[in-house]
C-alpha positions as CSV (number, residue, x, y, z in Angstrom):
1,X,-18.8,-15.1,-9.2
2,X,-18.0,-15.8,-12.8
3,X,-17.9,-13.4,-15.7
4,X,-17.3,-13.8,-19.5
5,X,-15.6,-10.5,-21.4
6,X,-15.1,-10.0,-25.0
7,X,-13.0,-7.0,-25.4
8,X,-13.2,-4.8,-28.3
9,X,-10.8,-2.4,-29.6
10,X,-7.0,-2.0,-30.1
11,X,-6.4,-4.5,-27.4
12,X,-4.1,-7.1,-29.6
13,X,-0.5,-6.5,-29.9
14,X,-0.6,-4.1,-26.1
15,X,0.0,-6.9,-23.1
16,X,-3.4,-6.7,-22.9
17,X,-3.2,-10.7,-22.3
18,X,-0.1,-10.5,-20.0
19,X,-1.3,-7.5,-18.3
20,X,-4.9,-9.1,-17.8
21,X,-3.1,-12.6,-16.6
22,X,-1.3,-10.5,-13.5
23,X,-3.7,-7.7,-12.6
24,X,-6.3,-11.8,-12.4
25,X,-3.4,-13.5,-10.5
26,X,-3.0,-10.1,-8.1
27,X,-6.7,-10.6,-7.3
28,X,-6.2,-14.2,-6.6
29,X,-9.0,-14.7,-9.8
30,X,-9.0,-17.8,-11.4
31,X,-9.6,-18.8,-15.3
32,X,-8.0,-17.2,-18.9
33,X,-7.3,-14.9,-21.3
34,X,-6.8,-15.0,-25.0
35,X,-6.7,-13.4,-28.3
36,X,-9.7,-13.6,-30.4
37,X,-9.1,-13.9,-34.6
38,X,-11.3,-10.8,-34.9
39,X,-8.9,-8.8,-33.2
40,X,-10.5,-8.5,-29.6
41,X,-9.7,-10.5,-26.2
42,X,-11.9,-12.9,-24.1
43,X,-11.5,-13.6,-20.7
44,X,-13.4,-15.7,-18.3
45,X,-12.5,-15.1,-14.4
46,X,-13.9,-16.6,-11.3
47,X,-13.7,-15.7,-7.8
48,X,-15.1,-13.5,-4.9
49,X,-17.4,-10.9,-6.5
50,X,-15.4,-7.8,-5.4
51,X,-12.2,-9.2,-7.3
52,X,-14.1,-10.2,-10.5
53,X,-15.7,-6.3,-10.3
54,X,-11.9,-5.1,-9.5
55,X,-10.9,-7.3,-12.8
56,X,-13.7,-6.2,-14.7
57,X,-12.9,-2.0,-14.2
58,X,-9.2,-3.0,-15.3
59,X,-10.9,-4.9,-18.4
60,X,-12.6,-1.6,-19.6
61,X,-9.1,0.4,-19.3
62,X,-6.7,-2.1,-20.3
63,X,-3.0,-1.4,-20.1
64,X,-1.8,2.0,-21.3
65,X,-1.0,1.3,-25.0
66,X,-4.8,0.0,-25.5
67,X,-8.1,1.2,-26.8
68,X,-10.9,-0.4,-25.3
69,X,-14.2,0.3,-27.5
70,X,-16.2,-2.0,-26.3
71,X,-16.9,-4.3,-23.4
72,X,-19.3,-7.1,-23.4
73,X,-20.0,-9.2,-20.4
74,X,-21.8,-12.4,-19.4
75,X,-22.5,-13.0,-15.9
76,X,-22.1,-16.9,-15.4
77,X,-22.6,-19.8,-12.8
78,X,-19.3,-20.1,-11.1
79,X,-17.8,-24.0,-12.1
80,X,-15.0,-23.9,-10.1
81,X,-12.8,-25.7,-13.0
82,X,-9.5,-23.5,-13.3
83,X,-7.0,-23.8,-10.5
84,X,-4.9,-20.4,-11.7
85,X,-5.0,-17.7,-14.6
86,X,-3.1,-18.5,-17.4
87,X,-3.0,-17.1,-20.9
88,X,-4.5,-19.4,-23.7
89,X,-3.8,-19.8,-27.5
């Protein structure tokens, strides 16, 4: 599965990213994370369903110095084009 997240909230400026980039690498998830200029994150991650649902309930908490407000997500066609999880600038 593939998903697409845009993460709303106080989620720059936490380890959002770095926290997002283990918890995905944990998982064995493939694809990114970055900072958006309006303030929020975006991640894409692709894998076995349960692990992109796994990533997706961390996504909605965040680590423990964020506030998510929102969470929107985009169910995609996996493409199978990322090799690891990395953060992205």
């Amino acid at each position: 599965m593939r998903v697409h997240v845009v993460i709303s909230g106080r989620v720059q400026g936490v380890n959002y990213r770095s926290n997002a980039q283990r918890r995905a690498s944990q998982l064995g998830l493939v694809g990114w994370v970055r900072n958006l200029p309006d303030g929020g994150v975006e991640v894409v991650a692709e894998g076995p369903g349960e692990e992109v649902e796994k990533l997706l309930e961390w996504c909605r908490r965040g680590p423990i110095l964020a506030y998510v407000s929102d969470v929107e997500v985009s169910w995609e066609k996996p493409t199978g084009e990322h090799g690891d999880f990395r953060i992205i600038r």
